[in-house]
MARBA-3410 file (N, C-alpha, C, O; in Angstrom, 1 decimal):
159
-14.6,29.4,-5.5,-13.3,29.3,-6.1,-13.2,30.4,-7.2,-13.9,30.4,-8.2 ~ -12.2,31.6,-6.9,-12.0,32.7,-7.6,-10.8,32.0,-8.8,-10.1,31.2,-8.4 ~ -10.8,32.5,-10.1,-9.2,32.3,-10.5,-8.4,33.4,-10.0,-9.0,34.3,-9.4 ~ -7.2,33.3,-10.3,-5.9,34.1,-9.3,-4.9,34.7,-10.2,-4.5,35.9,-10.3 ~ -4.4,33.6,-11.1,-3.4,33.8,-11.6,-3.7,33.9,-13.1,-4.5,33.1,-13.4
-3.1,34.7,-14.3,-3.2,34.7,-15.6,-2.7,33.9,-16.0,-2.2,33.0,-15.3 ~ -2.8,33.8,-17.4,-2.4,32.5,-18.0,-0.6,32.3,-18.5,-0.2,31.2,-18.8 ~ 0.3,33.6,-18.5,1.2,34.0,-18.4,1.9,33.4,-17.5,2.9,32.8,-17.8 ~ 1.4,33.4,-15.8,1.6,32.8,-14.7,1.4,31.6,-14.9,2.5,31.0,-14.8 ~ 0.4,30.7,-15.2,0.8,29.0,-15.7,1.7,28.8,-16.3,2.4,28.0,-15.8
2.0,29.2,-17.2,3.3,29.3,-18.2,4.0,29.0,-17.4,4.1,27.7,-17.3 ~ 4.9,29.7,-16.5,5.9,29.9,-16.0,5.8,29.0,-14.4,6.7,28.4,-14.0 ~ 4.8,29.1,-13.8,4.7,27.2,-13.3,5.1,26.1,-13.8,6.1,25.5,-13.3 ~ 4.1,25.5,-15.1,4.4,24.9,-16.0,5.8,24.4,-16.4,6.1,23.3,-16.5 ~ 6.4,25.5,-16.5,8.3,25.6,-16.5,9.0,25.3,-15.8,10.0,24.6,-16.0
8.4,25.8,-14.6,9.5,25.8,-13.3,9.1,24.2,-12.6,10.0,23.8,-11.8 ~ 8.1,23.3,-12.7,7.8,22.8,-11.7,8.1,21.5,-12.1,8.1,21.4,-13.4 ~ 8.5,20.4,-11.5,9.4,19.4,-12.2,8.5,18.2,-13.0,8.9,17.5,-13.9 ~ 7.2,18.1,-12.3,5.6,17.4,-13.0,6.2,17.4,-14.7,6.1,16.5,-15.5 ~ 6.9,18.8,-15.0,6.4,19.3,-16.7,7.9,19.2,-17.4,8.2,19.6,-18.5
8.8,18.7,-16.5,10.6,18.7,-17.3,10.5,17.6,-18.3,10.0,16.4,-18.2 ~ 11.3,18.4,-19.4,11.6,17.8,-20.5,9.9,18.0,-21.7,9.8,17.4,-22.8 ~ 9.1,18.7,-21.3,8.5,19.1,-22.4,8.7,20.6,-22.8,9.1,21.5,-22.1 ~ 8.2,20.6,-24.3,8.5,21.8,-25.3,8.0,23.0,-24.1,7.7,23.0,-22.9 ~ 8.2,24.1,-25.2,7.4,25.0,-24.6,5.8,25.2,-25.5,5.0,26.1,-25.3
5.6,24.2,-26.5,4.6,24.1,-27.1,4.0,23.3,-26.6,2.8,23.6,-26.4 ~ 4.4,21.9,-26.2,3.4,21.0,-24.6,3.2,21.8,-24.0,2.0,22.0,-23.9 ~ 4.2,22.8,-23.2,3.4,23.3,-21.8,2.4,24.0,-22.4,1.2,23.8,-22.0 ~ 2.7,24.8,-23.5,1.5,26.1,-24.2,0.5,25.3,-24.1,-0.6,25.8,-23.7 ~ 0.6,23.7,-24.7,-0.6,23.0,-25.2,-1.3,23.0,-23.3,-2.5,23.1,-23.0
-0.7,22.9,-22.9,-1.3,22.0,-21.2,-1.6,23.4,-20.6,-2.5,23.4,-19.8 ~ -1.0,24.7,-20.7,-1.7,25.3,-20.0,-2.8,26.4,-20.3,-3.2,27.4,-19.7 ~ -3.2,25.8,-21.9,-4.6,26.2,-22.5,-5.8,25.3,-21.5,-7.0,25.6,-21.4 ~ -5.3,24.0,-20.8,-6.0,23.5,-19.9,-6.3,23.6,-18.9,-7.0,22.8,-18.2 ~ -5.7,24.7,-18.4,-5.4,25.3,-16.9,-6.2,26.3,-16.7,-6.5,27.1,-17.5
-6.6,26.3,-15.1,-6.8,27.8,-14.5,-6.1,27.5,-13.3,-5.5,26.5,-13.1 ~ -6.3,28.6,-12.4,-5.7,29.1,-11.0,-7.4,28.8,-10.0,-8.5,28.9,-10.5 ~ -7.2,28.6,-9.3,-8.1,28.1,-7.8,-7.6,28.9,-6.7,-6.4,29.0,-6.4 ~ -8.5,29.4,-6.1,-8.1,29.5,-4.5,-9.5,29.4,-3.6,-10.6,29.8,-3.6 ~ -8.6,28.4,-2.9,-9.9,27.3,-1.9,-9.8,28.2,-0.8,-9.0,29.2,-0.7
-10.6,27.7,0.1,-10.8,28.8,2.0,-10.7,27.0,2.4,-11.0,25.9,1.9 ~ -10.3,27.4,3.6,-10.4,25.9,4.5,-11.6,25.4,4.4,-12.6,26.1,4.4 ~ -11.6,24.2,4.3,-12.5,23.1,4.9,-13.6,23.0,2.7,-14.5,22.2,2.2 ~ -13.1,23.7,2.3,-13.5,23.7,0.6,-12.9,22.0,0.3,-11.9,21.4,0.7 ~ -13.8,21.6,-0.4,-13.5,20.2,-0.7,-12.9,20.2,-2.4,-13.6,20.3,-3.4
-11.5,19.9,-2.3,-11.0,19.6,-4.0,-11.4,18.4,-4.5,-11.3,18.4,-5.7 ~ -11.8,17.2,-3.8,-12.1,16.1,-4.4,-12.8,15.2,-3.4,-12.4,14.8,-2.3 ~ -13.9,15.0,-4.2,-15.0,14.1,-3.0,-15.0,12.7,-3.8,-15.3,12.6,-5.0 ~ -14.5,11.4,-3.0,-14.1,10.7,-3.0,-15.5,9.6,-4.2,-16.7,9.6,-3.8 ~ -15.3,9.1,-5.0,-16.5,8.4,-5.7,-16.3,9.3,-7.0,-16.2,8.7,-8.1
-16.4,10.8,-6.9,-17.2,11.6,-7.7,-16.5,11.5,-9.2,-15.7,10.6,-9.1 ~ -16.4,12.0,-10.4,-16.0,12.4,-11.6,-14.7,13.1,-11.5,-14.7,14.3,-11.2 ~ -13.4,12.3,-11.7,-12.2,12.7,-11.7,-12.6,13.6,-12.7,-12.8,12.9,-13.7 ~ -12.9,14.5,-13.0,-12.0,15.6,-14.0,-11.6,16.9,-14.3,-11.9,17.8,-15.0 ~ -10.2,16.5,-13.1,-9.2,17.3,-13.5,-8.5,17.3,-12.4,-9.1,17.1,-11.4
-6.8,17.7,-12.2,-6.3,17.3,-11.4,-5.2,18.9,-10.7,-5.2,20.0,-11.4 ~ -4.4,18.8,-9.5,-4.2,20.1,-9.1,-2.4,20.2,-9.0,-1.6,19.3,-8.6 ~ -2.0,21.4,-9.3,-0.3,21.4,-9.3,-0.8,22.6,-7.7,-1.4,23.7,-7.8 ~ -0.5,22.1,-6.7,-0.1,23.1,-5.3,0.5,24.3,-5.8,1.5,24.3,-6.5 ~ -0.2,25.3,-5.4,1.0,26.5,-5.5,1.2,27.0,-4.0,2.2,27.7,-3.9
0.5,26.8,-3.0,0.5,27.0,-1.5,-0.4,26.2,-0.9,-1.0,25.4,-1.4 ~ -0.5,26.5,0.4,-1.5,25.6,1.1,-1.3,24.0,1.8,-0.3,23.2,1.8 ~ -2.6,24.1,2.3,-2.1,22.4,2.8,-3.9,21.6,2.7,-5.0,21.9,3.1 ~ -3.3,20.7,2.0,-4.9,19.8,1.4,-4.4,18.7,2.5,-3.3,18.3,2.8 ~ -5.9,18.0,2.9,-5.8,16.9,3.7,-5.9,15.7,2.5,-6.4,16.1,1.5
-5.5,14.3,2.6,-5.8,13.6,0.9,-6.9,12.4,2.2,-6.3,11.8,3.1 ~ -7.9,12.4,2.0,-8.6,11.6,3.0,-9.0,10.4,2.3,-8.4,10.2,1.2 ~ -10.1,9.3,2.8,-10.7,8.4,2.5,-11.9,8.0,3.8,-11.7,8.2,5.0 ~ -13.1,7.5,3.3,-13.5,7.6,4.2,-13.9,6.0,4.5,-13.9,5.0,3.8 ~ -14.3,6.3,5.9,-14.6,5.3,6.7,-15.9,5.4,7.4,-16.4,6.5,7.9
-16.4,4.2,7.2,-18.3,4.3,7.5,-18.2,4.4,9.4,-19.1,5.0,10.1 ~ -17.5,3.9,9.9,-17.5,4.2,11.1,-16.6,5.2,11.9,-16.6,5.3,13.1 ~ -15.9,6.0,11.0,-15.0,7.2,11.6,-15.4,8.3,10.5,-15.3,9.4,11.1 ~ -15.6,8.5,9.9,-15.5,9.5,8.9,-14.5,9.4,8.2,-13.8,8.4,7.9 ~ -14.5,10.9,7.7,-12.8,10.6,6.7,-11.7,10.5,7.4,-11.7,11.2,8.4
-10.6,9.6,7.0,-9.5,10.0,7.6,-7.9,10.2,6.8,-7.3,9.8,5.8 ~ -7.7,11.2,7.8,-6.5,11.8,6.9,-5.4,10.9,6.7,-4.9,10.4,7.6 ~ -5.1,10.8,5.5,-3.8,9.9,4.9,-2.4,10.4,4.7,-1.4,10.1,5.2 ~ -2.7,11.4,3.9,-1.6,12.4,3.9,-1.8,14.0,3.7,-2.8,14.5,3.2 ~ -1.0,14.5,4.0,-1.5,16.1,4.0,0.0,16.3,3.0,1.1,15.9,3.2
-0.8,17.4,1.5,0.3,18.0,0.7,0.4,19.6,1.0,-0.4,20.3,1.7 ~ 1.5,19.9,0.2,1.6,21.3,0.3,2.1,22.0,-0.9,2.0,21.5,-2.1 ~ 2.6,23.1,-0.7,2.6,23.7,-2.5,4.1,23.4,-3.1,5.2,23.7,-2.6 ~ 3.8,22.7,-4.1,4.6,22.1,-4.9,3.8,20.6,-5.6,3.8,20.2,-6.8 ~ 3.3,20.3,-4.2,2.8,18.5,-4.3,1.6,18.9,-5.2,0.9,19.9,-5.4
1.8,17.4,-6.0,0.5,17.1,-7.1,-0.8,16.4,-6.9,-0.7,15.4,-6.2 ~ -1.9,16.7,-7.3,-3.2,16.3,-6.2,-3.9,15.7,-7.6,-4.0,16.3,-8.6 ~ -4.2,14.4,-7.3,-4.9,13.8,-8.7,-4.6,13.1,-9.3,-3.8,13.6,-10.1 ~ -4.9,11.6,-9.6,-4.7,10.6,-10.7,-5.7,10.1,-11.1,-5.6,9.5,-12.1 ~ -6.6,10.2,-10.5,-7.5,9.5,-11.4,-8.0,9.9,-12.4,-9.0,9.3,-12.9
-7.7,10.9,-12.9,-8.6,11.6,-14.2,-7.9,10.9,-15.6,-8.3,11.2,-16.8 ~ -6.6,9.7,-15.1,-5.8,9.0,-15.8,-6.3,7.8,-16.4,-5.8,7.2,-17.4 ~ -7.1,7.4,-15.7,-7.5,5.8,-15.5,-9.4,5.6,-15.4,-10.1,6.0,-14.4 ~ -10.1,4.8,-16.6,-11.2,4.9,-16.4,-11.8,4.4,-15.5,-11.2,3.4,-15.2 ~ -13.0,4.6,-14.8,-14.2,4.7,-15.5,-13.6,6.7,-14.5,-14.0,7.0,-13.4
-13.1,7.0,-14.8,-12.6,8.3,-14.1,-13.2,8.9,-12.4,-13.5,10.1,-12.0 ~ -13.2,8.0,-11.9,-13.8,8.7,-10.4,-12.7,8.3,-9.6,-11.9,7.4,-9.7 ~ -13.0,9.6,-8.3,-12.1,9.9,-7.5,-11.7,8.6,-6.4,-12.6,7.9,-5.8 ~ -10.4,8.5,-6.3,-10.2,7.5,-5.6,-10.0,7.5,-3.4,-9.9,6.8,-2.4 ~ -10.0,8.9,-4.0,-9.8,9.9,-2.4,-10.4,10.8,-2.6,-10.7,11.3,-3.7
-10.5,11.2,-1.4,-10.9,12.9,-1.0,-9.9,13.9,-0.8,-8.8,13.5,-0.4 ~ -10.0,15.1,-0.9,-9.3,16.1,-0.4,-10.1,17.3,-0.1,-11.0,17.8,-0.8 ~ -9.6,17.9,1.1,-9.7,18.9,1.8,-8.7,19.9,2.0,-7.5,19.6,2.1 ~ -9.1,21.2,1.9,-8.4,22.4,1.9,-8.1,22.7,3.2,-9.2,23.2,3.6 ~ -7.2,22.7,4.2,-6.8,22.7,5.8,-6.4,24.2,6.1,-6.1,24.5,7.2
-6.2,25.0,5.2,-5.5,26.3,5.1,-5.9,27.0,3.8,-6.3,26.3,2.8 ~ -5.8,28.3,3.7,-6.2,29.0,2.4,-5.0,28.5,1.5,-3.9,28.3,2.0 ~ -5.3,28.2,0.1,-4.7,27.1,-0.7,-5.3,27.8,-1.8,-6.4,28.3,-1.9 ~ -4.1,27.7,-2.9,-4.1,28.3,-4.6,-3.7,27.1,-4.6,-3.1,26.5,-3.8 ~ -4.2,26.8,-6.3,-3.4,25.5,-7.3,-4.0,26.2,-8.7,-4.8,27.0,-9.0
-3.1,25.4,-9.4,-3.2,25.1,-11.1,-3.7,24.1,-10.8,-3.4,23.2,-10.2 ~ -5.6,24.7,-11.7,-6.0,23.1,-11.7,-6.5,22.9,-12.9,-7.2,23.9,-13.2 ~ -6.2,21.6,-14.0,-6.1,21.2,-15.2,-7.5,20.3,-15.5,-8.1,19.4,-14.8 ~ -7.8,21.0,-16.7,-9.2,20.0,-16.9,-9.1,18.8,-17.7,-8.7,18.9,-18.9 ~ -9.5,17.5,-16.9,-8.9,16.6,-17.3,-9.3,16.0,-18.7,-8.6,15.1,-19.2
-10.6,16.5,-19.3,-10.8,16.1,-20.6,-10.2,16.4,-21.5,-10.0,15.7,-22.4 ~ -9.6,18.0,-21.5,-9.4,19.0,-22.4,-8.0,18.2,-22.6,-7.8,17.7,-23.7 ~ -6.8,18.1,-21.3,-6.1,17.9,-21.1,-5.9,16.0,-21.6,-4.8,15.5,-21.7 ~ -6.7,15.4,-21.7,-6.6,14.0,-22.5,-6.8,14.0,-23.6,-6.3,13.2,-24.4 ~ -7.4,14.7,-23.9,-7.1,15.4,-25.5,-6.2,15.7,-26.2,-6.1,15.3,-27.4
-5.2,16.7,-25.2,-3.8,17.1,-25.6,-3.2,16.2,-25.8,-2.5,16.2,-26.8 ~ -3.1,15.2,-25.0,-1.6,13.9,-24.7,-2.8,13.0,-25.7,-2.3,11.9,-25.6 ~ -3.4,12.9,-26.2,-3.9,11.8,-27.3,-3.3,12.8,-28.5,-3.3,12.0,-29.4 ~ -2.9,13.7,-28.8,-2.9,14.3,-30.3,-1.2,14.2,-30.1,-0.6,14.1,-31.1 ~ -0.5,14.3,-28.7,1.1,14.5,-28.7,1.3,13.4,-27.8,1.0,13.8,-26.6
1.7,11.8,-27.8,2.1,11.0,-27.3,3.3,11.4,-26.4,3.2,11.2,-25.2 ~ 4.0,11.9,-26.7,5.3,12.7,-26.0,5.2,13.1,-24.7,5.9,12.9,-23.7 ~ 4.0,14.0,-24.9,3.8,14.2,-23.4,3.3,13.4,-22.4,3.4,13.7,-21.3 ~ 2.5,12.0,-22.9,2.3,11.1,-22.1,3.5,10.5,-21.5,3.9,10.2,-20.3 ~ 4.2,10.3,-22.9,5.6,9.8,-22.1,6.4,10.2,-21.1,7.1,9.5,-20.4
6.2,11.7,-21.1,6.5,12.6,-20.0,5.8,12.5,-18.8,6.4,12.5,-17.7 ~ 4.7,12.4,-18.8,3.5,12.5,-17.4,3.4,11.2,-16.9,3.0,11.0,-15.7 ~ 3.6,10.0,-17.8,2.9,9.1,-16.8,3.9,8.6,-16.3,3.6,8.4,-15.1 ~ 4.8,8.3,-16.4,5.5,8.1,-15.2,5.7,8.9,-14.0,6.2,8.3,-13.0 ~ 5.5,10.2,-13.7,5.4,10.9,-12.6,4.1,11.0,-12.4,3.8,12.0,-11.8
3.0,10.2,-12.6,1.7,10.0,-12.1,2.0,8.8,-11.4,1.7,8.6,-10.2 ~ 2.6,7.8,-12.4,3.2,6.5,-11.7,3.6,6.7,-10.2,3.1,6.0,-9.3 ~ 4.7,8.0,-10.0,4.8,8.4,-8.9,3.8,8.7,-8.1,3.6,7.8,-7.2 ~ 3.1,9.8,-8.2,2.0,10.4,-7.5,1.4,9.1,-6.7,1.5,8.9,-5.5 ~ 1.0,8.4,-7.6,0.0,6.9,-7.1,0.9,6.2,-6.3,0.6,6.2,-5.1
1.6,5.9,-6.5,2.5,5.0,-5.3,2.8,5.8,-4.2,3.0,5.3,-3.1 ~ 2.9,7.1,-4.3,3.1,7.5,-3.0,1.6,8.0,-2.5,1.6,8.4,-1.3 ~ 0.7,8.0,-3.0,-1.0,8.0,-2.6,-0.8,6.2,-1.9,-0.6,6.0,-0.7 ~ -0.8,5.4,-2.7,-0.4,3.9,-2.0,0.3,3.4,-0.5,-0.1,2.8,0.6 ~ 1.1,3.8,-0.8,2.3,4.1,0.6,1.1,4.8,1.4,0.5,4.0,2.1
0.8,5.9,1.4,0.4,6.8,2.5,-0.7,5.9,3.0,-0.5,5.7,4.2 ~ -1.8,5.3,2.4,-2.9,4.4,2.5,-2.2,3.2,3.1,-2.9,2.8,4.0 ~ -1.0,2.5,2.9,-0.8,1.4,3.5,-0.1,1.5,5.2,0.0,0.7,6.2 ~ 0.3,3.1,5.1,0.5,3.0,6.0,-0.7,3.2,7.4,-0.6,2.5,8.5 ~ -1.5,3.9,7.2,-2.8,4.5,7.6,-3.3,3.2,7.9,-3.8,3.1,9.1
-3.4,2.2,7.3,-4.1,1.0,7.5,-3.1,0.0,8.4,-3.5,-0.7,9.3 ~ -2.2,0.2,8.1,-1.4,-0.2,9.4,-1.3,-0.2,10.9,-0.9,-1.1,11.7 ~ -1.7,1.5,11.1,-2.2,2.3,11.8,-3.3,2.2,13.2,-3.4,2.2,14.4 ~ -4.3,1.8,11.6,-5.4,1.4,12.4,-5.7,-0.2,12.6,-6.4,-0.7,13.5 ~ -5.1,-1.0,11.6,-5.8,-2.3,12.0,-4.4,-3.1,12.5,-4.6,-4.3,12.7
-3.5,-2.9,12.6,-2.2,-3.4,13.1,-2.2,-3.7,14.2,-2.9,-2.9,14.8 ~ -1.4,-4.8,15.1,-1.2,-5.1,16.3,-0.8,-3.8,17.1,0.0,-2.9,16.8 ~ -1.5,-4.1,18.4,-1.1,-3.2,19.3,0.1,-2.4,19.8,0.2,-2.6,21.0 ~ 1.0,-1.5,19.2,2.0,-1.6,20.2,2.4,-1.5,21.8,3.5,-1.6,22.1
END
């Protein structure tokens, strides 16, 4: 994993991407002192399921598989994101480990935010929690959905 983009270029992510509406330009400044740029090659793993949430990914291209695994299948894919989509919640909620897997399916760039540095920030400016956690709120429920559906999938009546 090379970085890509300067920090000029988070900035202006940060701005444009809807994760960050309605904070300052002194939140984003503060949030993208937490940032670098990533670029994965296929089959690079962003999040190994168990491991130490810390830190989470804004898509800037690409396509991640969001997996889970199964002792008798392997991982299986839940949902697949792309650049825009947000990769990451647990670096939200203790004891901080990952709740899924993800996989890089295509050459893939992200902003990816380190999650201590970044709980740091939102402990010193409440504001921006107010801003984020409800579109994590999001994130998770639609990680939820994808998993309920998947399980439907496989353990549901025959059609």
């Amino acid at each position: 994993m090379t970085p890509t983009l300067d920090t000029e270029a988070i900035r202006r992510v940060l701005h444009d991407h809807p994760l960050f509406a309605g904070l300052s330009e002194a939140q984003r400044d503060a949030m993208a002192a937490c940032a670098t740029t990533r670029a994965f090659k296929p089959g690079d793993v962003l999040l190994q399921e168990g491991a130490c949430a810390d830190r989470f990914h804004v898509l800037l291209s690409g396509t991640v598989a969001v997996q889970i695994a199964d002792p008798g299948r392997g991982l299986l894919t839940l949902q697949t994101l792309h650049g825009g989509d947000v990769l990451g919640w647990s670096w939200l909620i203790p004891p901080y480990r990952w709740s899924f897997a993800a996989t890089a399916t295509e050459p893939t760039e992200a902003v990816v935010f380190d999650a201590p540095s970044l709980r740091r920030v939102i402990a010193a400016d409440h504001e921006i929690a107010f801003h984020l956690l409800p579109r994590f709120v999001a994130v998770m429920a639609d990680r939820l959905h994808a998993a309920r559906l998947q399980m439907l999938d496989l353990y549901g009546p025959p059609s």
